[in-house]
C-alpha positions in Angstrom: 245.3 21.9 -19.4 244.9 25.9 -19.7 242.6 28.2 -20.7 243.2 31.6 -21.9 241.2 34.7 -19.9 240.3 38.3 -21.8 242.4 40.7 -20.0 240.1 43.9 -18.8 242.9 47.0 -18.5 242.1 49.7 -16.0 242.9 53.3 -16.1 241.6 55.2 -13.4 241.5 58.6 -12.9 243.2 58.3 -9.8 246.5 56.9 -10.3 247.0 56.4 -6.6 244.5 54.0 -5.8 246.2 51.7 -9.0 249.0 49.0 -7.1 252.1 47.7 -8.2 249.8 44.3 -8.5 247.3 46.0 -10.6 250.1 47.4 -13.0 251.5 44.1 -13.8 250.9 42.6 -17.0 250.8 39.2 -17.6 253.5 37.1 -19.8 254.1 33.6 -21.0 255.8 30.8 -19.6 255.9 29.1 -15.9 254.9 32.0 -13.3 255.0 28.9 -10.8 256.7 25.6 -10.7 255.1 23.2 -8.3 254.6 19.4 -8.4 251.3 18.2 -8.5 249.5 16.4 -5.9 250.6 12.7 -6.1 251.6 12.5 -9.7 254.8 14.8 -9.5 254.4 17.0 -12.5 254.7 20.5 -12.6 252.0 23.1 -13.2 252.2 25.7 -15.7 250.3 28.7 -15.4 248.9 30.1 -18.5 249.2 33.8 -19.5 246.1 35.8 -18.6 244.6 39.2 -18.0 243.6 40.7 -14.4 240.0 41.3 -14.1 239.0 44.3 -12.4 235.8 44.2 -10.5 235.8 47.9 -8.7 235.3 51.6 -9.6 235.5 54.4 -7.5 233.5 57.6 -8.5 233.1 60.6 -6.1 229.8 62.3 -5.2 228.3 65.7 -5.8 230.1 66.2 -9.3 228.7 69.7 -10.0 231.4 70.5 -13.8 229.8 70.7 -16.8 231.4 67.8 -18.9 230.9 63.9 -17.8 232.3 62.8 -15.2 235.6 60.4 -16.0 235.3 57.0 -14.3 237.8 54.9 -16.0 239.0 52.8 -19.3 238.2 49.5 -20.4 240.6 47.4 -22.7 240.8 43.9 -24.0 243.6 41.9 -24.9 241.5 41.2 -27.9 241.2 44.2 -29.2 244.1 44.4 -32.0 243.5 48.1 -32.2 242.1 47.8 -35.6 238.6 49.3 -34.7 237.4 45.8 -35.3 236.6 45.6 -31.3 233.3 47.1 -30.0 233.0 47.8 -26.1 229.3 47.4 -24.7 227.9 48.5 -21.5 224.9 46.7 -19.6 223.6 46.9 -16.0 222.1 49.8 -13.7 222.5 53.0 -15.1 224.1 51.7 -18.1 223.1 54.2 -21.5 221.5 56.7 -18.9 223.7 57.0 -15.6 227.0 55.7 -17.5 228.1 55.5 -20.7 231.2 53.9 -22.7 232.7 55.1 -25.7 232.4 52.2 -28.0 236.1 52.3 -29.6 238.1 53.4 -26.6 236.3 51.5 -24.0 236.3 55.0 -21.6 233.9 55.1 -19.4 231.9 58.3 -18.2 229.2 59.5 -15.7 226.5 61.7 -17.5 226.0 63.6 -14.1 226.2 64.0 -10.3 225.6 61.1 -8.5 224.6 61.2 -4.8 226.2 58.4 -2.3 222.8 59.3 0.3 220.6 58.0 -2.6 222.7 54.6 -4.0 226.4 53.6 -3.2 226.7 51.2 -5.5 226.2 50.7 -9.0 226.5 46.7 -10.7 227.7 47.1 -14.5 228.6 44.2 -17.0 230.8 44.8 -19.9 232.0 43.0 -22.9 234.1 43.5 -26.1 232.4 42.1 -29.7 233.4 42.4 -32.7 231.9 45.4 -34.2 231.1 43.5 -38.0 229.8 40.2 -36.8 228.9 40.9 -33.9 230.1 38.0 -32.0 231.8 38.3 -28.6 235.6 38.6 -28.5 236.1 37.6 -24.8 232.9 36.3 -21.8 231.0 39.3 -20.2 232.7 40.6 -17.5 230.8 42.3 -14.1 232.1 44.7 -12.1 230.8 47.7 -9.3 230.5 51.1 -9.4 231.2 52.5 -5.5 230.3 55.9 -4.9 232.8 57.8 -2.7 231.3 59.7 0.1 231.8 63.3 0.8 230.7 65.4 3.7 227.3 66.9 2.4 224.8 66.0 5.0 224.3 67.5 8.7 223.7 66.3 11.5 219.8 66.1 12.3 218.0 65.4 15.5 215.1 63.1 15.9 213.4 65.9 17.6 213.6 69.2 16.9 212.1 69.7 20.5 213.2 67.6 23.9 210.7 68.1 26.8 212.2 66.6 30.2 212.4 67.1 33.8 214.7 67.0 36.9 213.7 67.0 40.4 214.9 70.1 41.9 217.6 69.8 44.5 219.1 67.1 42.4 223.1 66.5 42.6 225.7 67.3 40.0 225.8 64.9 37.4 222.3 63.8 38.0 221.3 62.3 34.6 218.2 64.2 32.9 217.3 62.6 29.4 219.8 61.8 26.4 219.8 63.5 22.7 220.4 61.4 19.6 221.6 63.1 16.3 221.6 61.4 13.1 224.6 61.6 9.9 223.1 60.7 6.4 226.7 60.8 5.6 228.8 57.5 5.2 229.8 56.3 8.7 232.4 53.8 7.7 234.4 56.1 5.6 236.5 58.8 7.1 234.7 61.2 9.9 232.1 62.7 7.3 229.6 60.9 10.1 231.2 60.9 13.3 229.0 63.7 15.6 230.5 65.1 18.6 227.3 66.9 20.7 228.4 70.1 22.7 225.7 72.4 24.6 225.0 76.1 22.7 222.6 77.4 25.6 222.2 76.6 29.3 225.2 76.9 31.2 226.2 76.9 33.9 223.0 74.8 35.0 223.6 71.7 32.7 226.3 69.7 30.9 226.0 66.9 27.9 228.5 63.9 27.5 230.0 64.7 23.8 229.7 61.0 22.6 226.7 59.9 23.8 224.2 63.2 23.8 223.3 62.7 27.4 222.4 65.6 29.5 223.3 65.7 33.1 222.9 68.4 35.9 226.0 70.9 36.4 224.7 73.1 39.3 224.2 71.6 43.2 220.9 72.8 44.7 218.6 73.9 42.1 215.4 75.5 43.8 212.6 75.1 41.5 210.9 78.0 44.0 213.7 80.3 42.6 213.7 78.8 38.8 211.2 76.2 37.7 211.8 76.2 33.7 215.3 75.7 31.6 215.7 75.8 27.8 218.8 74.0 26.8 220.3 73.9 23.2 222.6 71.1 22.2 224.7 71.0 18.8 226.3 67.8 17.0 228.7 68.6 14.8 230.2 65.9 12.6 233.6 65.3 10.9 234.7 64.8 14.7 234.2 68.2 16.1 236.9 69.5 13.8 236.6 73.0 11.7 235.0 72.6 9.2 232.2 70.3 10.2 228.5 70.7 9.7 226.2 71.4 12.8 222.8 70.8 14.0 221.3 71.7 16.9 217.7 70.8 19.2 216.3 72.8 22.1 215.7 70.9 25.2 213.0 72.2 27.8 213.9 70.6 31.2 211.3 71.2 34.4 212.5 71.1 37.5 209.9 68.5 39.5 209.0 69.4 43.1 210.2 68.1 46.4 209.2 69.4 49.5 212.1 71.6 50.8 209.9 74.5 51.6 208.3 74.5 54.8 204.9 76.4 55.4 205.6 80.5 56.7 202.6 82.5 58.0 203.2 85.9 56.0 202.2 87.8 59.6 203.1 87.0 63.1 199.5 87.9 64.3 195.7 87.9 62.9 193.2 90.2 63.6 189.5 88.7 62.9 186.1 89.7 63.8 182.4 87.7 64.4 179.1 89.0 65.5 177.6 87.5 68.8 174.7 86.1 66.9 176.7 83.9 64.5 175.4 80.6 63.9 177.5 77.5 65.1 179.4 76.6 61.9 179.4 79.8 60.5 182.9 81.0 59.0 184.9 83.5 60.9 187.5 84.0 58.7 190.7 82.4 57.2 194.4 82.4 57.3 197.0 80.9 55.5 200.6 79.9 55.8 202.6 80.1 52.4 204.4 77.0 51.0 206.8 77.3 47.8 206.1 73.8 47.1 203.2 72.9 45.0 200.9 69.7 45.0 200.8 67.2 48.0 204.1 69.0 48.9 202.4 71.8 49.8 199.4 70.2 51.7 199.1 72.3 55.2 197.3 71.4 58.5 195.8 73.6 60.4 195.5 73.4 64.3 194.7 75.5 67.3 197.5 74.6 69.8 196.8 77.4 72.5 194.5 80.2 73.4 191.1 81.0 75.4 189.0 80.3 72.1 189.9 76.7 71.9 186.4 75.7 73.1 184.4 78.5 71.2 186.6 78.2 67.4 187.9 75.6 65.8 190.1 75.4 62.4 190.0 73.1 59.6 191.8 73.1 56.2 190.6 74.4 53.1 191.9 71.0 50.2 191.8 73.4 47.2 193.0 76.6 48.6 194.9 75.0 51.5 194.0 77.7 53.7 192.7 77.6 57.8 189.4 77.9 57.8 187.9 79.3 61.4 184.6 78.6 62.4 182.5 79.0 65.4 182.1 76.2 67.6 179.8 77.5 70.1 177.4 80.3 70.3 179.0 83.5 71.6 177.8 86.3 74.0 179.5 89.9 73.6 178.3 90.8 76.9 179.9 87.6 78.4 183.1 87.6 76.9 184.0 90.0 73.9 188.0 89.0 72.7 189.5 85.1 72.7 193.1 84.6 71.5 194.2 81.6 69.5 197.4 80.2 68.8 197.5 78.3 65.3 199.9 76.3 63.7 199.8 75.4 60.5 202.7 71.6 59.7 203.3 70.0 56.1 201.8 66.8 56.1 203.7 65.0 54.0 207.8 65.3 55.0 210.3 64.6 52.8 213.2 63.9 55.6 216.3 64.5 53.5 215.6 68.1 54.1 214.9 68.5 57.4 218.4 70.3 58.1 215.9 72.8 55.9 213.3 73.0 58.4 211.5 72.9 61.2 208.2 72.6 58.7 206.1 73.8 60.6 205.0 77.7 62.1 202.7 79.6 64.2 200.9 82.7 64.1 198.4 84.2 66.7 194.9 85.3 65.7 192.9 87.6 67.8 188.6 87.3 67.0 186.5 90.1 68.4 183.0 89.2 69.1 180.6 91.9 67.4 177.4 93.4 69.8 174.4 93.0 68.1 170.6 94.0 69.1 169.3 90.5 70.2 166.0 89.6 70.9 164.8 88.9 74.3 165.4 85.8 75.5 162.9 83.7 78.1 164.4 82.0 80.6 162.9 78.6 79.1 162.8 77.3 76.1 159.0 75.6 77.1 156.4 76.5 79.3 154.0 73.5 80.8 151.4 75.2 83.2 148.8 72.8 84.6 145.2 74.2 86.1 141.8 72.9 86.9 138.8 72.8 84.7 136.0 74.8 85.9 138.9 77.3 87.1 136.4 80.9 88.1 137.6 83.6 85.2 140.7 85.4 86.0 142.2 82.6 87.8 146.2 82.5 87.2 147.6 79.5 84.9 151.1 80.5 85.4 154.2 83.0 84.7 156.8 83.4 82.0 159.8 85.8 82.2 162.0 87.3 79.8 164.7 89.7 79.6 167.0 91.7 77.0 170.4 90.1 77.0 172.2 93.4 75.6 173.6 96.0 77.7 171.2 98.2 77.2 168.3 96.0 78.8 165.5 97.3 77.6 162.1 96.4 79.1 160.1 93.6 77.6 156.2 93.7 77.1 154.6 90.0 77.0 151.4 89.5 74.4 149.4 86.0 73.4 149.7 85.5 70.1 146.0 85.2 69.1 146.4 83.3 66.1 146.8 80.1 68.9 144.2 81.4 71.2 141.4 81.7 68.6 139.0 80.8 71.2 140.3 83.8 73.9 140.7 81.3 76.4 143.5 83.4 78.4 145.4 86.5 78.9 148.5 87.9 79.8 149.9 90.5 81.4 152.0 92.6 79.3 154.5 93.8 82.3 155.0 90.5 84.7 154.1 88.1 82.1 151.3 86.4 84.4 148.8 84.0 82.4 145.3 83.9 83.9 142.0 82.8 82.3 138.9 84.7 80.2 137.1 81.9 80.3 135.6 78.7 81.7 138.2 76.2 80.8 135.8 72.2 79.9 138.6 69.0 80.2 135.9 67.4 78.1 136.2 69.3 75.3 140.0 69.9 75.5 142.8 68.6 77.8 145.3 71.0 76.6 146.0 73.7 74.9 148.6 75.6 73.7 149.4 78.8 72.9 152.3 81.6 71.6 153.8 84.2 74.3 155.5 86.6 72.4 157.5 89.0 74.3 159.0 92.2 72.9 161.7 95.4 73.5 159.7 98.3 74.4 162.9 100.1 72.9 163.0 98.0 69.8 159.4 96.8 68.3 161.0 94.8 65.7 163.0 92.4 68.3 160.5 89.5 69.3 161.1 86.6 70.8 158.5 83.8 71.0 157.8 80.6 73.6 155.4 78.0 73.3 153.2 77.6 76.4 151.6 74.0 77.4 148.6 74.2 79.7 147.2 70.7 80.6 143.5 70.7 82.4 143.4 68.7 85.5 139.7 66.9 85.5 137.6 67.4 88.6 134.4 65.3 88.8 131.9 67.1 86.6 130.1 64.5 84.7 127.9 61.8 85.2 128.3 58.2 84.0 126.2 57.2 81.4 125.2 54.2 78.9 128.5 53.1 76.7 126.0 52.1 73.9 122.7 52.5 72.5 120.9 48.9 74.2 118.5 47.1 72.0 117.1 45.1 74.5 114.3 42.0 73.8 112.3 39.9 76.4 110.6 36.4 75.2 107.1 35.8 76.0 107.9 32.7 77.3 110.8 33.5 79.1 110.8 32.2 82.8 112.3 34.3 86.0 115.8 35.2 86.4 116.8 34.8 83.2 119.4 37.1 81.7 118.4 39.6 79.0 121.2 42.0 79.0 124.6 43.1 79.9 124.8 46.5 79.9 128.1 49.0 81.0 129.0 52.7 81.4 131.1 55.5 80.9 132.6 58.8 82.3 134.1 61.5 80.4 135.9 62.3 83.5 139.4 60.8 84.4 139.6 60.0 88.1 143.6 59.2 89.1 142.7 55.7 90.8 140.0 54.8 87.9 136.1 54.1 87.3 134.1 52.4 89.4 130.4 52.5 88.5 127.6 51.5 90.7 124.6 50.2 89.0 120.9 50.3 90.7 117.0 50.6 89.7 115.6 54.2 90.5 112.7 52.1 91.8 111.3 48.7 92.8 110.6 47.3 89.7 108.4 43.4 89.5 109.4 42.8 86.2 112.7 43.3 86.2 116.0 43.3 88.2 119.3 44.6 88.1 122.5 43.3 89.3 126.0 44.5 89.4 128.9 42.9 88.5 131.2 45.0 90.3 133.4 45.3 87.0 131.7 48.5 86.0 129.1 46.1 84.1 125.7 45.0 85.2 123.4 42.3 84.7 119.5 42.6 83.9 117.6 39.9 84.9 113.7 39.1 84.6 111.5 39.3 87.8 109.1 36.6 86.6 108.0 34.2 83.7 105.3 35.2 80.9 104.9 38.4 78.7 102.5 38.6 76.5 102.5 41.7 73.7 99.1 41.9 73.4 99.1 43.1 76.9 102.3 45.7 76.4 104.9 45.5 74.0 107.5 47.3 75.6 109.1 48.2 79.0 110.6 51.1 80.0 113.4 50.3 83.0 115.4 53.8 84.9 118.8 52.6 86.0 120.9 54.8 88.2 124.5 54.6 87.3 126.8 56.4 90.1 130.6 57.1 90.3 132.9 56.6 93.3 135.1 60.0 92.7 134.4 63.0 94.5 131.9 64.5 94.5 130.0 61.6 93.8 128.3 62.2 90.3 124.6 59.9 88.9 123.1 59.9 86.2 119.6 57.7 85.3 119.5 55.8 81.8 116.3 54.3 80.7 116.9 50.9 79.5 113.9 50.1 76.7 113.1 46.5 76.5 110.9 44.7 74.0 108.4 41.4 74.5 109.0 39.0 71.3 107.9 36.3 70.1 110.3 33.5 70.4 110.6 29.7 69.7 111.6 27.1 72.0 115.1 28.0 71.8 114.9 31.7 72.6 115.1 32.8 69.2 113.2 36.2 68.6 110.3 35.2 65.5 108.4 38.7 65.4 108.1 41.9 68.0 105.0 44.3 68.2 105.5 47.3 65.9 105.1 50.1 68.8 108.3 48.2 70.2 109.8 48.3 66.9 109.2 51.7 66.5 110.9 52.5 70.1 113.7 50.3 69.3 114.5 51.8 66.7 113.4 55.5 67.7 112.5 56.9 64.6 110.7 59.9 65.1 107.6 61.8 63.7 109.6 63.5 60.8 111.4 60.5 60.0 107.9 58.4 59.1 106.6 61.3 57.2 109.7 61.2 55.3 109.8 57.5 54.3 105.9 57.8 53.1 106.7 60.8 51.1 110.0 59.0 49.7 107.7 56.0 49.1 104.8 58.3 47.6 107.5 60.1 45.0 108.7 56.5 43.9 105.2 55.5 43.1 104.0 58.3 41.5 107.9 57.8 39.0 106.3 54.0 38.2 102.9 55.7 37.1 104.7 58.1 35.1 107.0 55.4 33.3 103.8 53.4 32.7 102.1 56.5 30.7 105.2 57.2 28.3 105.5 53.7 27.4 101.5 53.6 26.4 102.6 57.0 24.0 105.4 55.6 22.7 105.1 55.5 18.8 104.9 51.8 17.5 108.1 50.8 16.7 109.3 51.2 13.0 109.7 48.0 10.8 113.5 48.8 10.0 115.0 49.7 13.1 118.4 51.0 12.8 121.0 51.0 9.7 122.9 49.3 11.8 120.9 46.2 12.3 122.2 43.9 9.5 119.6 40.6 10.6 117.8 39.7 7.7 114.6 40.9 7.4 111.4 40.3 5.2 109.8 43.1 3.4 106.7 42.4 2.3 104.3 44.6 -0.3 100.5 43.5 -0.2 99.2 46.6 -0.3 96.5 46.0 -3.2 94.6 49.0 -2.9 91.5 49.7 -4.3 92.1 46.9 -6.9 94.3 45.7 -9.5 92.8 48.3 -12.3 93.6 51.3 -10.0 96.8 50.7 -8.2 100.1 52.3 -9.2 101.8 49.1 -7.3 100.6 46.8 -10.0 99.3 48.7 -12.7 99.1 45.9 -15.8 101.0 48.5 -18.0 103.7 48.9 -15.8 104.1 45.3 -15.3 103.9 44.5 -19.3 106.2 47.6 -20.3 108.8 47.5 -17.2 111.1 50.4 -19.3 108.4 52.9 -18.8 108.4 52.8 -14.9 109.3 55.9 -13.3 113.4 55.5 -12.1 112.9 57.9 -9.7 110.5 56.0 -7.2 111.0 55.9 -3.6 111.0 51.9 -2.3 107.8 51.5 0.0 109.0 49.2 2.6 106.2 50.0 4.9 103.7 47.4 5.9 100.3 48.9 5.6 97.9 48.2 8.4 94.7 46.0 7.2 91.9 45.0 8.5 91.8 41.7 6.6 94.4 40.3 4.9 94.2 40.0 0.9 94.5 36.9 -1.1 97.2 37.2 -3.9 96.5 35.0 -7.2 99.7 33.7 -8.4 101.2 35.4 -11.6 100.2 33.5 -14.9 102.2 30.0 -16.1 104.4 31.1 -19.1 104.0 35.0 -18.7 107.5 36.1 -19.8 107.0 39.7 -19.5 105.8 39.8 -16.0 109.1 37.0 -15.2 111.2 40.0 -17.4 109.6 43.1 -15.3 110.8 41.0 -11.6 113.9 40.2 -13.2 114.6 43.7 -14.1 112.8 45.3 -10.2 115.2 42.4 -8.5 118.1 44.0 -10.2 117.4 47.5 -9.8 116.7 47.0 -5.9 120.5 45.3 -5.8 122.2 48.0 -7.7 119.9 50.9 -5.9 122.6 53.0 -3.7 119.3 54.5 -1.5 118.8 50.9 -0.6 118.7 50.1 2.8 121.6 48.2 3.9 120.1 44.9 5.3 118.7 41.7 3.0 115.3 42.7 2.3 112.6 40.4 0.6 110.1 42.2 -2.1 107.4 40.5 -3.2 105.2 41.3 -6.5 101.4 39.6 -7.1 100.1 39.3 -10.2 96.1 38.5 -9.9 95.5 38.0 -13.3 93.2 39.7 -15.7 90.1 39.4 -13.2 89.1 37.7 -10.5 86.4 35.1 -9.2 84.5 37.3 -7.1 84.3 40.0 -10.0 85.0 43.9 -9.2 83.5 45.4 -5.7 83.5 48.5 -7.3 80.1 50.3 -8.2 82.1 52.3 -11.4 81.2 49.7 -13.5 77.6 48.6 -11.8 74.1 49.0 -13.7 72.6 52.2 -12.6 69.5 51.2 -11.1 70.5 49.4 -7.4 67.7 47.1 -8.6 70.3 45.2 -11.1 72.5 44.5 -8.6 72.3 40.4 -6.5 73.8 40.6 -3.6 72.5 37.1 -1.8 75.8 35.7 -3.2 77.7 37.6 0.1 75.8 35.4 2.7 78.1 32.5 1.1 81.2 34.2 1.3 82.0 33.3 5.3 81.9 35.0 8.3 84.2 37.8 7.0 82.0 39.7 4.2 79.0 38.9 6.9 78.9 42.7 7.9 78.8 43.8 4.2 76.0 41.2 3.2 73.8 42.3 6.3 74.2 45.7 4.8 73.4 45.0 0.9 71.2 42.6 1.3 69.1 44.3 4.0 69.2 47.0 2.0 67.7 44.9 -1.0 65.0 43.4 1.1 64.3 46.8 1.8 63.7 48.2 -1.9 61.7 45.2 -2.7 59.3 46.1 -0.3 
């Protein structure tokens, strides 16, 4: 079976690229003869066109007219016009277009390969009345054809890199890398060959690969630190004609350490006054180093010279310079030149380049020593003098010298600074320096003392020099023992003989070298009492008999003679006051007599006076309390705004009756709307000598319950109210009253009308008023 193909004709614009193959039309009959697989018949190949599936189209057109691509023909079309070419697929009616009739095809403009290579078209031949298709759509490719039209760029337009210096030839530095938009796989349009434009002789770059490389042996970054190296790729091989680009590369050469240190000067000259402190700087050297960084880190050392024990040296880290610095204090007039010998080494050695060295050098530094006016020095730094107390005046304590340490040696005068000898205590001579005494010097009320020498240049007021001077008082025996304590000292009344009362010690403001020893005794023989020494510096007292009575004598007065051991022997007496108690059983003290008391407690005269005037000032305060309260103004009902307690408020103030009183007039109470707005609230409670009986308002009155009513709700809504719960209460007698008016306004106007036995019956309270009506009565009658 066979099937016949449409036959696509191509005429290309390029009748080289077209083969013998492609020229070849097809005919009819056998093009093969071959038996078929197991059945051994022959296969006959139908007749059929070629199918072309490639165009080729070069890049960059820049003419005027469309570019030619090539023709397309079908074995159907009988040249008749009946056959109608169509064109579908990328850039089909807008990139390319086909002439309908012919079947040539054309490109409307410029294509660029760098943008699209390729371009998928389908074509088919119809029949231009019907429409229906004469032969299957047919695809087939556009291929642009590359030209040389794109340079060679750089990813970088700058390279930064670096070398260390000293490096060998060939040492690899970094490597470049150009890029060719241009078609790689298609003639040399792409192929880059890199060269170097700027930089000789120092480096070279591999013309394949872009890498750079040292050229030069022995670089010295100390001569030339910084390159700049431009590389160019040229592409179509390296061939004329070729484009170019080109990059800058800025190489750095690193450091090593191949420079050792160099002093710039054989020999130093530095100077340093005599007075400089220890520490204090000198001055300071430094050896050069080409290197840089932790190549270039120097130490300094002092390897020779007199000075090595008054200078030392130490490096500067930042600056990396030799510090000098004195060590110990210098004198001009002692010494007044040293020599030292310094050498200054690389600490860290890089040893492929020692045949560079030694790294290391040495300089020699002469330091003068400066005079300078010094003060005058004392030949110690402390002065401890020691003297007895009780020293006569102008007794010496002891001697301090001083002397100028320049060469001039002036003389020195010696003063006390008074400031620590407020007292004037001692003095000085102002030539030898001698210290003797103004005064009479008391252990007891200082052991030492210490005072300021100053001494100072005759030639030179302004140079002082000061010493403190210790002077320590050496105790002699001067004082007499004494009581340690204030003795408070009872004796029972029933107490029996022998028995202990006290213990009693001493003291001495003197300090003898082997120690107190104290020595008690009675001035006299006493009966009552006795004393007896414990030969510890403490005593006992013990009674002489049984039985004291107070009422006989309260008190006893006991002299004890308390003596030292140290030399001369010093005594004093102490009077030892004991008191005769009352005691229980047990020895407990129940009451003294007050003369004791008093002498126990030894208040004087003055002190009694002023504890009775203390006590008369307090009483005369409570009598003066007591008469302000008794003025005091009676408290008022409401107290404080601030008190919220409920309180009652009550209004029985009737007056002079119920016909007279504003309170209650009737007309008020009956016509409530006629009551003056404006009236103050009268919570006061009147004061009364009896209190008045109320009647209670009238069953049924409706204006009097109407006229409450109305006052309760004007006291609620009354701002000026006080701010508390108050209770106001309103009587209503009635229109009269059982006991009829007291008033005379409405009486007869003879007395003689008037009955007043009725009073008598009233109670005890109206008895005053019936004694005085009806007496008066009896009277008229008569």
């Amino acid at each position: 079976m066979t099937n016949r193909f449409p036959l696509l004709f191509l005429v290309l614009a390029f009748p080289h690229l077209i083969s013998t193959a492609m020229l070849a039309s097809g005919s009819s009959g056998n093009l093969f003869n071959k038996p078929a697989d197991g059945e051994g018949k022959l296969l006959h190949r139908s007749k059929r066109g070629w199918m072309w599936n490639h165009f080729f189209l070069l890049e960059e057109y820049t003419g005027t007219d469309n570019q030619y691509v090539g023709k397309l023909h079908s074995d159907m079309d009988k040249g008749d016009g009946s056959a109608k070419y169509v064109l579908t697929g990328e850039g089909a009616g807008t990139l390319f277009v086909i002439d309908e009739k012919s079947g040539d095809l054309h490109a409307t403009k410029g294509l660029d390969r760098e943008e699209k290579a390729n371009y998928t078209l389908r074509a088919q031949a119809v029949n231009r009345y019907t429409g229906r298709p004469l032969e299957p759509e047919t695809e087939f490719i556009v291929k642009i054809h590359d030209i040389n039209d794109n340079e060679p760029k750089f990813t970088k337009e700058v390279y930064t890199a670096s070398v260390p210096e000293m490096s060998e030839v060939g040492t690899s530095v970094m490597e470049v890398t150009a890029i060719d938009a241009d078609d790689s796989t298609y003639g040399n349009s792409a192929k880059l060959v890199f060269s170097i434009v700027q930089g000789q002789p120092y480096f070279s770059v591999d013309p394949e690969s872009g890498e750079i490389r040292t050229a030069l042996p022995n670089m010295n970054r100390e001569m030339r630190e910084r390159y700049q190296v431009v590389i160019q790729a040229k592409d179509m091989a390296g061939q004329m004609g070729g484009l170019t680009g080109t990059t800058t590369v800025n190489i750095t050469l690193t450091d090593v350490n191949n420079s050792p240190p160099r002093f710039p000067h054989s020999a130093y000259h530095l100077s340093v006054s005599e007075s400089a402190e220890i520490g204090s700087m000198v001055g300071r050297i430094k050896a050069a180093d080409g290197d840089i960084g932790a190549n270039a880190e120097t130490h300094y050392g002092i390897v020779d010279g007199d000075g090595r024990d008054a200078f030392i040296i130490a490096t500067d880290r930042v600056t990396q310079e030799g510090v000098i610095t004195v060590k110990r204090r210098l004198d001009y007039e002692s010494k007044r030149t040293y020599t030292l010998k310094v050498e200054a080494s690389n600490t860290h050695l890089d040893h492929r380049f020692d045949h560079l060295g030694p790294f290391k050098d040495t300089a020699l530094v002469k330091v003068s020593v400066q005079d300078v006016d010094e003060p005058p020095v004392f030949s110690s730094s402390l002065y401890v003098f020691e003297v007895q107390e009780d020293t006569p005046v102008g007794s010496l304590v002891g001697v301090v010298s001083a002397w100028d340490p320049d060469v001039n040696d002036h003389r020195v005068r010696y003063s006390i600074d008074r400031h620590t000898d407020l007292d004037r205590l001692f003095n000085i001579s102002s030539f030898n320096g001698s210290i003797s005494t103004l005064q009479f010097l008391d252990r007891e009320a200082s052991k030492w003392h210490n005072i300021s020498v100053v001494a100072t240049e005759i030639g030179n007021p302004q140079q002082i020099s000061r010493v403190p001077v210790l002077i320590k008082l050496l105790d002699i025996n001067d004082n007499a023992p004494e009581f340690a304590m204030f003795y408070e000292t009872v004796v029972c009344e029933n107490v029996k003989a022998g028995q202990l009362i006290q213990t009693i010690s001493a003291v001495d403001t003197d300090e003898p070298l082997i120690g107190h020893k104290f020595v008690f005794s009675l001035s006299s023989s006493n009966p009552n009492f006795t004393v007896v020494d414990n030969e510890d510096n403490t005593a006992r007292i013990l009674t002489g008999r049984s039985g004291f009575s107070r009422r006989e004598r309260s008190a006893y007065l006991l002299p004890i003679v308390i003596s030292d051991n140290d030399y001369p022997v010093q005594s004093s007496t102490s009077t030892l006051t004991i008191q005769v108690c009352a005691c229980d059983r047990r020895g407990n003290v129940r009451s003294c007599g007050l003369d004791a008391f008093l002498l126990s407690t030894r208040l004087s005269t003055a002190a009694l006076v002023a504890i009775l005037l203390c006590v008369i000032i307090l009483l005369m305060i409570v009598v003066l309390f007591a008469a302000l309260r008794r003025q005091k103004k009676k408290e008022p009902l409401i107290i404080s705004k601030e008190d919220v307690r409920d309180n009652v408020v009550s209004y029985n103030d009737e007056g002079g009756g119920e016909e007279d009183t504003q309170a209650f007039d009737i007309g008020t109470l009956r016509n409530p709307e006629v009551m003056d707005v404006n009236k103050q609230r009268r919570d006061i409670i009147p004061d009364m000598l009896f209190p008045c009986r109320r009647a209670s308002p009238a069953h049924g009155s409706s204006d009097i319950r109407d006229f409450i009513n109305c006052r309760l709700t004007e006291n609620d809504s009354d701002p000026a109210a006080p701010p508390y719960d108050s209770l106001a209460t309103y009587a209503y007698e009635g229109s009269g009253s059982p006991a009829e008016s007291l008033s005379s306004l409405g009486s007869a106007e003879a007395d003689a009308d008037q009955e007043f036995d009725y009073l008598g019956s009233w109670g005890p309270r109206f008895k005053k008023l019936a004694d005085m009506y009806i007496a008066k009565n009896v009277a008229r009658e008569a």
